[in-house]
N, C-alpha and C positions, 0 to 999 in steps of 0.2 A: 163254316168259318173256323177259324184253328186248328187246334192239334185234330188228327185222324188214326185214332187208335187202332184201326185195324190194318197201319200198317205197324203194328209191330205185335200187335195180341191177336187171336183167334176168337170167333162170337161164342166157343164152348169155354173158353177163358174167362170171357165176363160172364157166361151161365150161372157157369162154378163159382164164381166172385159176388153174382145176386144170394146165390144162396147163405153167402155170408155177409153179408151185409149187418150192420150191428142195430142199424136202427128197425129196416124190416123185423128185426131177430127181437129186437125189446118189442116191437109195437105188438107183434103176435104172443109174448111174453106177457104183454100186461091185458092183451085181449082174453086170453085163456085164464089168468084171475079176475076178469071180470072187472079189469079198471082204466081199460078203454075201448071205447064207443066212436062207433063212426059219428054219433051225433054229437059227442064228446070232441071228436078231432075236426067238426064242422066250427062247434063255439069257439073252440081257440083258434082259428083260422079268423074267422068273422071278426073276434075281440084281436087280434095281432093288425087285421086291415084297419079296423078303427084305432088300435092306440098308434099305428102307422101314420096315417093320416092327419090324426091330431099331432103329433110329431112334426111334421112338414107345416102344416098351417101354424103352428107355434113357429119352425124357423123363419116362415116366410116373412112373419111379423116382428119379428128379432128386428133392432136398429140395426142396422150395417157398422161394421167395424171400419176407421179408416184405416190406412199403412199401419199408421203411428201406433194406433191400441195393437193391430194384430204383431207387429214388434215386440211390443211393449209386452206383452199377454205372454208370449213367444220365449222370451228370453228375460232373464235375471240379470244377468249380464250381457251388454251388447257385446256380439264377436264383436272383433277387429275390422273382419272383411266386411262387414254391416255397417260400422260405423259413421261410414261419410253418406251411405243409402239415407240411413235413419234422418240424417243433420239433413239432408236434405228435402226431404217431407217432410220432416217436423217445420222446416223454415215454410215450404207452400201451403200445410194445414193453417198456419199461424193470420195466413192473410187473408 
């Protein structure tokens, strides 16, 4: 699905381009001082799916916003081009 890089790059192109890679290049950087661990880069995998997760089940339980607040939230000032949208849900919230 999408872009297909290899029509326009060669696979000894992105070879060359893995071995630059910045993050590969830190992670073996801070493995070689000793300040990360595969078991190190498991926890913060595990704690990122959990604080994840808790993330979504917080939104899930969020009140829904209606037009009105997400307008309202949105803008300081109603545009122009907004303004009869707005009047117009604020008149169908109302009833």
């Amino acid at each position: 699905a999408g872009d297909d890089p290899t029509k326009y790059r060669t696979s000894d192109e992105d070879s060359e381009w893995e071995k630059k890679d910045p993050l590969v290049r830190y992670r073996k950087f801070l493995e070689a001082k000793g300040l990360w661990t595969e078991e190190k880069e498991n926890e913060v995998i595990e704690r990122a799916k959990t604080d994840i997760k808790a993330a979504i089940k917080e939104a899930d339980n969020t009140e829904k916003q209606t037009v009105i607040d997400l307008m309202e939230n949105m803008y300081e000032e109603m545009p122009q081009n907004l303004a009869e949208q707005y009047e117009i849900y604020k008149e169908k919230e109302s009833k």
